[in-house]
C-alpha positions as CSV (number, residue, x, y, z in Angstrom):
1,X,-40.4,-15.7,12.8
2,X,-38.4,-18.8,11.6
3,X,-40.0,-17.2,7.3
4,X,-38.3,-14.2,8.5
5,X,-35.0,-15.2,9.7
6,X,-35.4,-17.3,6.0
7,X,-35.8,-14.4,4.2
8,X,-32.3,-12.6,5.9
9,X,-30.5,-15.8,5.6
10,X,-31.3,-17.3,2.0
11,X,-30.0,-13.8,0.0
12,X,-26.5,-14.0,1.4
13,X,-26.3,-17.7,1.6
14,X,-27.4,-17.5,-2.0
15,X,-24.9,-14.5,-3.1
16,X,-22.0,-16.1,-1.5
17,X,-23.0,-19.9,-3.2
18,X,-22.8,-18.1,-6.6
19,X,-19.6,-16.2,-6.0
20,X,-18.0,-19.7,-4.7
21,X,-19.4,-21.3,-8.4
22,X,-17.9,-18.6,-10.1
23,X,-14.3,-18.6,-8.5
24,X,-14.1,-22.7,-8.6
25,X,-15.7,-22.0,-12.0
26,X,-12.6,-20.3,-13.0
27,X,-10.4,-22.9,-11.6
28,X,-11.9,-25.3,-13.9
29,X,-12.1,-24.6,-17.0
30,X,-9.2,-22.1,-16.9
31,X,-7.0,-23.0,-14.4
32,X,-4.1,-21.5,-12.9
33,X,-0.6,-21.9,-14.6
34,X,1.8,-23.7,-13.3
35,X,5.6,-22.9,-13.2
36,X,7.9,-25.6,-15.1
37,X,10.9,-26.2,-13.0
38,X,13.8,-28.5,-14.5
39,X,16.4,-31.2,-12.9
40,X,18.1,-28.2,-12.0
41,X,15.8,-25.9,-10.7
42,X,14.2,-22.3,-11.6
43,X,16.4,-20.0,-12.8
44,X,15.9,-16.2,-12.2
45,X,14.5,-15.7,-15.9
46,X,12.0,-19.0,-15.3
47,X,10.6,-16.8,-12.2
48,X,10.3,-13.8,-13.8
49,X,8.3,-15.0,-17.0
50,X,6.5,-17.4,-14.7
51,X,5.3,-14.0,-12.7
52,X,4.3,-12.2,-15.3
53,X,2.4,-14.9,-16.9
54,X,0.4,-15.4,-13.7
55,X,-0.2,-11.8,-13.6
56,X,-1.8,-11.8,-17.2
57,X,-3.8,-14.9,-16.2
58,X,-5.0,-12.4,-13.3
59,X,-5.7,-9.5,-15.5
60,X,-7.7,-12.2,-17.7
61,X,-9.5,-13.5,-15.1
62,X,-10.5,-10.2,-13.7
63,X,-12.3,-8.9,-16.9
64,X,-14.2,-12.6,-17.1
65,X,-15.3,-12.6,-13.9
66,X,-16.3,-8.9,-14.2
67,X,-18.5,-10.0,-17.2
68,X,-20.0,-12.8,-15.4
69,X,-21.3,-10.7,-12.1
70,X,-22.8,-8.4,-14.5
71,X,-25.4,-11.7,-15.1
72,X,-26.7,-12.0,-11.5
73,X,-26.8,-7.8,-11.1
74,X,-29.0,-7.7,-14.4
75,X,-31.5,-10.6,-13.2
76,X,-31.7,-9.4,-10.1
77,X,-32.7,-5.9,-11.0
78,X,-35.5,-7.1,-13.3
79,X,-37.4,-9.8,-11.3
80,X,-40.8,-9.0,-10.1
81,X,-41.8,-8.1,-6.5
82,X,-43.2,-11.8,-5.6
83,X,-38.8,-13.1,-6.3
84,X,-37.7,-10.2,-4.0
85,X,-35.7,-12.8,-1.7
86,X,-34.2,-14.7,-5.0
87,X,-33.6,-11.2,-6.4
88,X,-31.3,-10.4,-3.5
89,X,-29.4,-12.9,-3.3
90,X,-28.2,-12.5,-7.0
91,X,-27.4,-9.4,-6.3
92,X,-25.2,-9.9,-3.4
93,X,-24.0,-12.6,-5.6
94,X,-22.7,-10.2,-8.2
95,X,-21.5,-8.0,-5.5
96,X,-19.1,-10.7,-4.0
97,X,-18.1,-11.9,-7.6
98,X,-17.4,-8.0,-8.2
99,X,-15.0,-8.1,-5.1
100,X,-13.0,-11.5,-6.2
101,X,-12.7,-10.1,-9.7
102,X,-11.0,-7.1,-8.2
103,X,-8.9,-9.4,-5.8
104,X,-7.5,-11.1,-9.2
105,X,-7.2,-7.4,-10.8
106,X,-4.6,-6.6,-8.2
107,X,-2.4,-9.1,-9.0
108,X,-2.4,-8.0,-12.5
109,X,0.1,-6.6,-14.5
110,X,0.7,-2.3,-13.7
111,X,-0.3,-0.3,-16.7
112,X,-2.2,-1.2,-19.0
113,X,-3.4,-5.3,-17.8
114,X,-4.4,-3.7,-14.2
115,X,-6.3,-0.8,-16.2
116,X,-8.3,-3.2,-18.5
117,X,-9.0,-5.0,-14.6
118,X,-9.9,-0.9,-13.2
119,X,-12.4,-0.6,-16.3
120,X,-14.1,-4.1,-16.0
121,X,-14.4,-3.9,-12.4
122,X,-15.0,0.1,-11.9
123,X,-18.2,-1.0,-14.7
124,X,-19.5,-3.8,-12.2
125,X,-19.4,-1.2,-9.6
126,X,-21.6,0.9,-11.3
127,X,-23.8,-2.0,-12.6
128,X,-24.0,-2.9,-8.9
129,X,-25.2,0.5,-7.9
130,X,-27.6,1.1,-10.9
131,X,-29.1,-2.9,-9.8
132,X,-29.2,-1.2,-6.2
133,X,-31.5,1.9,-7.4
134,X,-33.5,0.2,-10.0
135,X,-34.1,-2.7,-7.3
136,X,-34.8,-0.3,-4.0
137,X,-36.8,2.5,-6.4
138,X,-38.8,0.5,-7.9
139,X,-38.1,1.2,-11.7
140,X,-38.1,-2.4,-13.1
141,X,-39.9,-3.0,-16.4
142,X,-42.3,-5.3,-14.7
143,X,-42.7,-2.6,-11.9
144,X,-42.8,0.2,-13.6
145,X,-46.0,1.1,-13.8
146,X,-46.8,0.4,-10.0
147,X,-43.7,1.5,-8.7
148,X,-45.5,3.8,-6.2
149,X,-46.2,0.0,-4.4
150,X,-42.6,-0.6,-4.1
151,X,-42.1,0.9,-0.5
152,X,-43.7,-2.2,0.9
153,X,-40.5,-4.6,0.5
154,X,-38.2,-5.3,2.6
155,X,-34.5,-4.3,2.0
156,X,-33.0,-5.0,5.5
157,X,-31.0,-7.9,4.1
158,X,-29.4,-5.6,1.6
159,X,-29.3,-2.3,3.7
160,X,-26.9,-4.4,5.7
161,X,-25.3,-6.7,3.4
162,X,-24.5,-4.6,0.5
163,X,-22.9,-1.5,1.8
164,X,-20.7,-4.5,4.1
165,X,-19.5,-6.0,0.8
166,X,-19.9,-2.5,-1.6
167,X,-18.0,-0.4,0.4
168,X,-14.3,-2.6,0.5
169,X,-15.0,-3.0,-3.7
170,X,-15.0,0.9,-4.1
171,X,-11.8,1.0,-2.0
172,X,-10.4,-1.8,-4.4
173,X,-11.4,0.3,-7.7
174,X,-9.8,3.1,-6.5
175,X,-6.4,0.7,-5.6
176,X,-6.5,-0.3,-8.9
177,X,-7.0,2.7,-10.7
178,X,-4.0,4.0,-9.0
179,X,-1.6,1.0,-9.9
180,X,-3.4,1.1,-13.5
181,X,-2.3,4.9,-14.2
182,X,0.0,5.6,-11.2
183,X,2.2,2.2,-10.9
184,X,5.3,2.2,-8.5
185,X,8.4,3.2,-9.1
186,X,9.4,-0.5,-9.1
187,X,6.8,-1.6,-11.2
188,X,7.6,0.7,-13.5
189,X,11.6,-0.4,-14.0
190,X,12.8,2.1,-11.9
191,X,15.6,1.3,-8.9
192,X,18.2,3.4,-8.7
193,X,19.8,5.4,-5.8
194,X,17.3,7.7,-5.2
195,X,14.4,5.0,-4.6
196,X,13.5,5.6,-1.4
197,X,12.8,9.5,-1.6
198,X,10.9,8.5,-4.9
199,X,9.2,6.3,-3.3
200,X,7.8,8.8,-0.5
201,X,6.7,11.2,-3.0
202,X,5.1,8.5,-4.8
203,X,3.3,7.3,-1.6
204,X,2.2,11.1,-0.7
205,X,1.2,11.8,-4.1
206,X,-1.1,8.4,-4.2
207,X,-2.5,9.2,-0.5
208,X,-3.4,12.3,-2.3
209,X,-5.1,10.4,-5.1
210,X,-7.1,8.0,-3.1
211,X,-8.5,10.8,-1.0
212,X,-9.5,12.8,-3.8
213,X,-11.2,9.6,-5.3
214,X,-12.8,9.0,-1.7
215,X,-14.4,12.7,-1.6
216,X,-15.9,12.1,-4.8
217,X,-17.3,9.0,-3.5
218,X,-18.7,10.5,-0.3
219,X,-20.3,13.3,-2.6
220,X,-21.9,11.1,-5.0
221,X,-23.1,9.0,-1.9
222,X,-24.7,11.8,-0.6
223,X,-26.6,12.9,-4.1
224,X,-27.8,9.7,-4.4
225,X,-29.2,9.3,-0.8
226,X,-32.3,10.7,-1.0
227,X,-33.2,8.5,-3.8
228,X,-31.9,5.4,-2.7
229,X,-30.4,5.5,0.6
230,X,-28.8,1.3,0.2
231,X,-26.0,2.5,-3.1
232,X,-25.6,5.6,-1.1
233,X,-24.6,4.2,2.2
234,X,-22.3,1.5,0.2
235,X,-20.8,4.8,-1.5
236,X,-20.4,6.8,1.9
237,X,-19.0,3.8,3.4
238,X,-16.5,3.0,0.4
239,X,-15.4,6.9,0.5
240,X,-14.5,6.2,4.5
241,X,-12.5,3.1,3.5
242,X,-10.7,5.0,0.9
243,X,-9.5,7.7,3.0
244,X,-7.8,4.7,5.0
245,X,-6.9,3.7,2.7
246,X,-5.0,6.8,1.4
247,X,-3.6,7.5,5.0
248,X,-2.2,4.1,5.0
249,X,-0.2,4.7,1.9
250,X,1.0,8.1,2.8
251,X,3.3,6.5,5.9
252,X,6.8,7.7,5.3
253,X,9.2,9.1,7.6
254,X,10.5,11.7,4.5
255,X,6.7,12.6,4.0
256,X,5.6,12.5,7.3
257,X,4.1,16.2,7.9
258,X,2.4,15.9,4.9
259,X,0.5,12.7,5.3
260,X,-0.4,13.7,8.7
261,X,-2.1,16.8,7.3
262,X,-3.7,14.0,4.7
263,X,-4.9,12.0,7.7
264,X,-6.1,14.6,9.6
265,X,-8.5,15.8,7.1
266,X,-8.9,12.2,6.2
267,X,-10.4,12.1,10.0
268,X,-12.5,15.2,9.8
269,X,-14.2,14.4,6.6
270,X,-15.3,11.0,8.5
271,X,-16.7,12.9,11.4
272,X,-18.5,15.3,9.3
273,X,-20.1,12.2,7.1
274,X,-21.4,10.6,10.2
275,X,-23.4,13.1,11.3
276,X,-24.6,13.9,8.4
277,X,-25.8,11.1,7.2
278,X,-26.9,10.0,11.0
279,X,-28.2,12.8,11.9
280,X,-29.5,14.8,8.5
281,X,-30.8,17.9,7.9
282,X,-33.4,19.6,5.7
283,X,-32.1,18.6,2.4
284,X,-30.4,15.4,3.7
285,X,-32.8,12.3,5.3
286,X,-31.5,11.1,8.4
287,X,-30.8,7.5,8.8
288,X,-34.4,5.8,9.4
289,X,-35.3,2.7,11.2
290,X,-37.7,2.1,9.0
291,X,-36.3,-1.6,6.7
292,X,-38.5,-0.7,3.5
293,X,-38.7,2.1,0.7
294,X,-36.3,3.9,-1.4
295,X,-35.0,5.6,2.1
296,X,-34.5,2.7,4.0
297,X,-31.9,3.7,7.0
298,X,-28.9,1.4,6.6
299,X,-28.4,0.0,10.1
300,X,-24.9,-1.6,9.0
301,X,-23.8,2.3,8.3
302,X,-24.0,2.7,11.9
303,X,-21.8,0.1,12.9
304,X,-19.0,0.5,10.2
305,X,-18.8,4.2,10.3
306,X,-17.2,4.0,14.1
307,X,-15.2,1.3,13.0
308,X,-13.6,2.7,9.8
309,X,-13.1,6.2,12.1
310,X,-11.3,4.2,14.7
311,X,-9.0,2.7,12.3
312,X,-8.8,6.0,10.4
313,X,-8.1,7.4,14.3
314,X,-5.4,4.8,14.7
315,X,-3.6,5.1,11.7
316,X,-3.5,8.8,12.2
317,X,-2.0,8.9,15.2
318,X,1.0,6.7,14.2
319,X,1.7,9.0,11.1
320,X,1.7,11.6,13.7
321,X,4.5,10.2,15.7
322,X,6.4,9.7,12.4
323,X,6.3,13.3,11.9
324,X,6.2,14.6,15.0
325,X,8.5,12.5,17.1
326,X,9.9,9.7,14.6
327,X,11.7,6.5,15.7
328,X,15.4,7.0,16.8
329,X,18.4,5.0,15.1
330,X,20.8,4.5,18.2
331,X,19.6,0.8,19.8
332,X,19.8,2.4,23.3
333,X,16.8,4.3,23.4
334,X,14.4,2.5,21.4
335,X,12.8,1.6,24.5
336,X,12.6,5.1,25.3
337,X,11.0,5.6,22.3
338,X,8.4,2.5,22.7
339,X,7.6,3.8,26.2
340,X,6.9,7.8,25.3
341,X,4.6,6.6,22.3
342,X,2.6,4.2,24.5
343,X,2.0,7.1,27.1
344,X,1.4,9.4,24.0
345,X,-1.5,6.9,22.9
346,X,-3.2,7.1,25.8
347,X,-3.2,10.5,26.9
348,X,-4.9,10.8,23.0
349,X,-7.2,8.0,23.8
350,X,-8.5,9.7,27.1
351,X,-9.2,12.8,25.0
352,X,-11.1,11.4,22.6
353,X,-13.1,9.4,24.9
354,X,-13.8,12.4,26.9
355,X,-14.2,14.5,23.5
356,X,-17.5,11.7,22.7
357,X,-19.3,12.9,26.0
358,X,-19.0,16.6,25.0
359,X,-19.8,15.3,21.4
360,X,-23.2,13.0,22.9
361,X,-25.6,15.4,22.7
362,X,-24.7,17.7,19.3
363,X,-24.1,14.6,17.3
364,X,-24.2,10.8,18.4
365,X,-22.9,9.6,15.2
366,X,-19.5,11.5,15.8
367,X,-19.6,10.9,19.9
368,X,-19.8,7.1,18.8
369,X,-17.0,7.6,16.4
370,X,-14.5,9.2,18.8
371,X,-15.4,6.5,21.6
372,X,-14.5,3.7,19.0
373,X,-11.5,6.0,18.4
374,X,-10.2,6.0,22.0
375,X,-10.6,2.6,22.6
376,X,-8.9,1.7,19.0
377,X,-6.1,3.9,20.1
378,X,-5.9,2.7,23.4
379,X,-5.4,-0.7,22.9
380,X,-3.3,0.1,20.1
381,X,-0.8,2.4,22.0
382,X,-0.1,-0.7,24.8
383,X,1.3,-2.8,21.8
384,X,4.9,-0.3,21.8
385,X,5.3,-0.5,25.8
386,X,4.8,-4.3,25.4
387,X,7.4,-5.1,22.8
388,X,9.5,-2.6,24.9
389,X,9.0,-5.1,27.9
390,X,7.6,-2.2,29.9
391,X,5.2,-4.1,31.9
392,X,4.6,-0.8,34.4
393,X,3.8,1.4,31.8
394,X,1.5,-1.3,30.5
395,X,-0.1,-2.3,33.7
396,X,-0.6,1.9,34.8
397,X,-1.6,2.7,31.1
398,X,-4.4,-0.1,31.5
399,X,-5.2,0.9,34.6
400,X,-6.1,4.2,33.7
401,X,-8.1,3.6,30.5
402,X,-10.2,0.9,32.6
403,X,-11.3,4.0,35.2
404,X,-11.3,6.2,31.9
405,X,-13.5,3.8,29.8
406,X,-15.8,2.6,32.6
407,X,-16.5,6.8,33.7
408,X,-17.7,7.3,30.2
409,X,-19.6,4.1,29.5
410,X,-21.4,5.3,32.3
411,X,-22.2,9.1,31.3
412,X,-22.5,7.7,27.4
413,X,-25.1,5.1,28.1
414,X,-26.5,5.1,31.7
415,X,-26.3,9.1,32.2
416,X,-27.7,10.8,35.6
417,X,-30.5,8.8,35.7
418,X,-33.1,9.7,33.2
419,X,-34.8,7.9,30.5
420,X,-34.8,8.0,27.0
421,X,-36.6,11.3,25.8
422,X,-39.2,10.6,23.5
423,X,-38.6,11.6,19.7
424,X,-40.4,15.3,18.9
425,X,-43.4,15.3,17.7
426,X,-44.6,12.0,19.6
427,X,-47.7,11.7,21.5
428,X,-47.5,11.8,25.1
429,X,-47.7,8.3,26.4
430,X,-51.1,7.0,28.0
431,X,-51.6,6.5,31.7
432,X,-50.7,3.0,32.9
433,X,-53.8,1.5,34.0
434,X,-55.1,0.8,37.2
435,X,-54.6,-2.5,39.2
């Protein structure tokens, strides 16, 4: 027991050591600048060229981290089956080296610095994934030729721990490969009268962007999950955080309508992942139990999927009452206001909780998702009625989710009375034997 609790332990204590030598590394032998200010102070020109010399340092930094977390993904792809545990820990290394290189590509310049940052970053993606296929499939050059004895080791440590650390690193590529080729108005010099309505279409047009780029990451997650179910699941998983991505950016009270019809779809296309992937079909595995082989079912897919739809769920609803029923200018009735959108939340929240038990026995990947939904939403809509100082609403609003919540924990998990059913295609169960 204590080898195996080792063997789950060492890969990401390992990958997280080597992505902590790598960011002090930087700080080291290329250390941050620092701003000169005089007797005087800054001036507004010494701010500005101190900014954008910190974000060249950033774009700089990006691409040589990039370059490094290629190292760890490369080894860790090609050593033999006896280093498995050393193997995945360098490549959870080069994974979280991956994800602080795009945290310093961010801060890079728009245009052309942050796309040098997209193209050395959206390349350790891929490098990551390819590490993930050769590792899980078996094609290493010292496997190669007995790669049909691959499905033997263990990838529970990665079918957890990459898609957690995967998935926000495809959501940060497609970030910066909207800054890199579709920068703000502001960051592009422009601030003139019309800013704010530029600025909605911009954020509708790059909501549209980022959940285009998140359907072709849900696609390509579900080609590749027959093969290798571990760069799939970090692919299925990055697509769900890029549609929240999107939804998040398409809040505007002039583009309201239209990002609601973004997050709406944005919620649907979450749904129909989920069961898909949880629940398969003919020529799509379902999600196994099973810790080993090139389909090994990512456990950690089951957990994040009703958490990114819940925040998906929750972000959804507020663009709704954007569009819908958007926050009034006179002082007077902003309680009003508060008060109505806290009731709204949880009259939403009881139908999606009730919506889970219709959903529990056609799909428990989406019933799951739409219970983690309500009770996001939920707990979300109380935050207006409490800033409004509505302590009733609050109090009968809580009140009613508890009955609501503790009516369907009981039909989702407890049910009538019956035991599990046993899986089809199981033999019956032997006779207990006699005292």
């Amino acid at each position: 027991m204590e080898n195996k609790a080792l063997r789950v332990v060492f890969p990401i204590f390992l990958g997280i050591l080597i992505a902590l030598l790598v960011g002090f590394g930087v700080q080291v032998f290329y250390p941050q600048p620092e701003m000169y200010v005089g007797p005087q102070g800054g001036s507004e020109n010494t701010y500005l060229a101190y900014h954008q010399t910190l974000q060249d340092y950033n774009g700089i930094v990006s691409g040589a981290v990039s370059a490094i977390g290629a190292v760890p993904l490369v080894v860790g792809s090609l050593l033999p089956k006896r280093l498995v545990v050393i193997a995945d820990g360098l490549l959870l290394g080069g994974v979280f080296t991956l994800v602080y290189a795009a945290g310093r590509g961010m801060g890079a310049t728009a245009g052309l610095g942050t796309a040098a940052s997209f193209a050395a970053v959206g390349v350790g993606f891929l490098l990551a994934l390819a590490a993930l296929f050769v590792r899980q499939t078996g094609w290493t050059l010292r496997r190669n030729a007995r790669a049909s004895s691959s499905s033997d080791v263990d990838d529970a440590t990665l079918a957890v721990v990459f898609p957690l650390a995967a998935a926000p690193l495809a959501a940060m590529v497609v970030s910066l490969g909207i800054q890199a080729f579709y920068a703000q108005p502001y960051l592009g010099g422009y601030f003139g009268s019309g800013y704010p309505d530029t600025m909605a279409v911009y954020g509708r047009n790059s909501a549209l962007i980022a959940s285009s780029a998140a359907v072709v990451l849900l696609a390509a997650g579900f080609a590749l999950v027959r093969r290798a179910s571990i760069p799939a699941d970090a692919l299925l998983l990055g697509g769900l955080v890029a549609l929240v991505m999107g939804t998040t950016r398409a809040i505007s009270p002039k583009t309201a309508v239209v990002s609601f019809v973004v997050g709406v779809f944005a919620l649907l296309v979450a749904l129909v992942v989920g069961h898909l992937r949880m629940v398969g079909r003919r020529w799509l595995p379902a999600a196994e139990a099973d810790g080993s082989g090139p389909r090994a079912g990512s456990r950690m897919f089951a957990v994040l999927h009703p958490l990114a739809t819940g925040v998906l769920a929750v972000v959804v609803f507020f663009v709704g009452i954007n569009a819908f029923y958007p926050e009034p200018t006179v002082g007077g009735t902003q309680s009003a206001w508060l008060r109505t959108v806290s009731l709204s939340a949880t009259i939403v929240a009881v139908v999606l909780l009730v919506a889970s038990l219709a959903l529990g026995r056609i799909s428990s990947a989406d019933a799951n998702a739409l219970l983690v939904s309500g009770l996001f939403t939920l707990v979300a809509g109380v935050v207006p009625a409490a800033m409004a100082g509505e302590q009733t609403i609050v109090f009968i609003a809580l009140a009613v989710a508890l009955v609501v919540v503790l009516f369907v924990g009981y039909r989702r998990f407890a049910g009538r009375g019956r035991g599990p059913k046993a899986p089809m295609g199981a033999p019956p169960l032997p006779p207990a034997p006699a005292a």
